[in-house]
N, C-alpha and C positions, 0 to 999 in steps of 0.2 A: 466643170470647176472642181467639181471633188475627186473625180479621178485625177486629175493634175495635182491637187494639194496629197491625195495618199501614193501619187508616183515623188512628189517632191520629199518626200518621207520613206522612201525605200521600201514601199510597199509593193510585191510582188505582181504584177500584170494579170497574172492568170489569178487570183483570188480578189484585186479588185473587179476582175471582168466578174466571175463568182457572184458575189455579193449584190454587185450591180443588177444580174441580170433576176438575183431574188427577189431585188426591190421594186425593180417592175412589171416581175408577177403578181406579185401582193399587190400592188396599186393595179391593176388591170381588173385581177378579180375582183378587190376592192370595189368596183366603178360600177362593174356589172352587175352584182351583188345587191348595189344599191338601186339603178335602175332598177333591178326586178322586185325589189322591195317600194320602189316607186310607183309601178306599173298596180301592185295588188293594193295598196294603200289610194287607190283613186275613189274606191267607196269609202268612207271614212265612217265610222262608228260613234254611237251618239252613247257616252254612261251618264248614268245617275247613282247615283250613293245614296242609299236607303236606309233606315235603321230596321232589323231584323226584328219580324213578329210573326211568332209562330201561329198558322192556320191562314194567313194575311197574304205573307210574301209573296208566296209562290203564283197564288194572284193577282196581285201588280206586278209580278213582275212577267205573266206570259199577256197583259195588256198591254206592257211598255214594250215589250219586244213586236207585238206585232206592228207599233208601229214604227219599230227601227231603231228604239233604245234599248241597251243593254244594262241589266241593273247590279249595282254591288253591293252586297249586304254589309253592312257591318253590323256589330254589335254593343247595343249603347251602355254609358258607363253603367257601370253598378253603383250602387249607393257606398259602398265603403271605397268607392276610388275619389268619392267627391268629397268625404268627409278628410279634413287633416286630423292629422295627432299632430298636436302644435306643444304647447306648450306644459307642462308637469301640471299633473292636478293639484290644485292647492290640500293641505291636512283640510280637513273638516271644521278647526278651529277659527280656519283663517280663513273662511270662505264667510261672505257679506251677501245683502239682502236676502236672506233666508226664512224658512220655516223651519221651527225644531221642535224637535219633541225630549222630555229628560224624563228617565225611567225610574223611578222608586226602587232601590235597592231591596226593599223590605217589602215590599207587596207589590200586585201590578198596575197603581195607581200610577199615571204620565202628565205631564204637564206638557202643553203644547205655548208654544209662545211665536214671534216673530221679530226682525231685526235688523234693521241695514248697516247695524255695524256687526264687525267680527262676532261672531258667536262666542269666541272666548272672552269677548268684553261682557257679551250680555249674560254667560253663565257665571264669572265673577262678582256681576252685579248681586246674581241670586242667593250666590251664595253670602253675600257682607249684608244680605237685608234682613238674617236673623240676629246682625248685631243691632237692629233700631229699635225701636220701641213697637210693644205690642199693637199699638193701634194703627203704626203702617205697615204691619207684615203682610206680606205678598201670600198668595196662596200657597206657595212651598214651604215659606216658611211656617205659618200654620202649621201644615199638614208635617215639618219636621218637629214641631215645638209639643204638636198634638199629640202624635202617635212616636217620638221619639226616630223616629224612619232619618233616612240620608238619602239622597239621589245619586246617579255616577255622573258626577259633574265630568270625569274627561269623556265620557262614550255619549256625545249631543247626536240625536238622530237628526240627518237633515232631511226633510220630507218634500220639501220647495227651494230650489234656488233662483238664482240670479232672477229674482224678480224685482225690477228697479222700480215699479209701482206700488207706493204704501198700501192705494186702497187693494191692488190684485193681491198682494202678500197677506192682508188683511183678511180681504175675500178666504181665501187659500185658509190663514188659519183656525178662521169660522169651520171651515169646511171641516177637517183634520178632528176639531175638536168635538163637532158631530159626528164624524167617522169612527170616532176611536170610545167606544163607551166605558172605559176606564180612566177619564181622564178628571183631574181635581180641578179644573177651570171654572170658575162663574161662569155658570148658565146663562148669566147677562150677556155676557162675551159672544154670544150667540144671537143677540137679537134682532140683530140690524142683516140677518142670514133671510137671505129670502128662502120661503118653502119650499122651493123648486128644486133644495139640493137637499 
């Protein structure tokens, strides 16, 4: 049929024979090719996919071979291929449920506190509670009213985040405030700290 359609087209005799006769070289070899790739492929090979551990492998893997499995290593993820970078860190401000610490400009006395709202709500607060009245000033403000001192209300260390648990953030700030022996915190603020930490 294709010889008649490329002779019905004025195609030359002698280069349809040509071409013809390439095509069913190729298919011949083609066949045989495959037969003998048939013929070697009648033991068939058993793999397993392993994950790669040095001192181990080579181990398992001349146990699997003898009994007629072949083994292929790969190598498992690393930890920064399972971690995303997803989305922009928040500033510091705007970052919720945290622990902070606020540093005394004037000495190295800190204040450690805790917060499930923005920290910039909660060092605003600190800073508007030297306008109340003396008898509910906060420990900062004391300590500014005292010794005259300022804090760097924009530089909040964050010490604890995203901890969505009061008492853990709690916990946490107990901790911090034992940690850090410069800090102006009531000592009561501690008591409920078990001695373990």
């Amino acid at each position: 049929i294709v010889k008649q359609i490329l002779s019905n087209n004025c195609f030359p005799n002698h280069i349809i024979n040509r071409y013809v006769q390439k095509r069913l070289y190729f298919l011949k070899h083609r066949n045989n090719a495959n037969m003998d790739n048939e013929s070697d492929n009648s033991v068939t090979s058993s793999y397993i996919s392993l994950p790669f551990v040095e001192g181990l492998s080579s181990e398992i893997g001349r146990v699997f071979k003898n009994v007629g499995i072949n083994v292929v290593y790969n190598v498992p993820k690393k930890l920064n291929a399972l971690i995303k970078r997803g989305k922009d860190r928040l500033p510091i401000n705007n970052r919720t449920e945290v622990v902070y610490k606020l540093d005394c400009k004037n000495c190295n006395k800190s204040y450690i506190g805790q917060t499930k709202r923005h920290v910039s709500t909660r060092v605003k607060e600190h800073r508007n509670n030297i306008k109340v009245h003396e008898s509910n000033f906060s420990v900062i403000s004391k300590h500014k009213v005292e010794f005259n001192h300022d804090f760097d209300w924009s530089l909040p260390v964050i010490l604890r985040y995203n901890e969505k648990h009061v008492r853990k953030r709690e916990i946490a700030e107990m901790f911090f405030i034992k940690k850090f022996d410069n800090t102006i915190n009531l000592q009561k603020d501690t008591e409920n700290l078990n001695n373990i930490y």
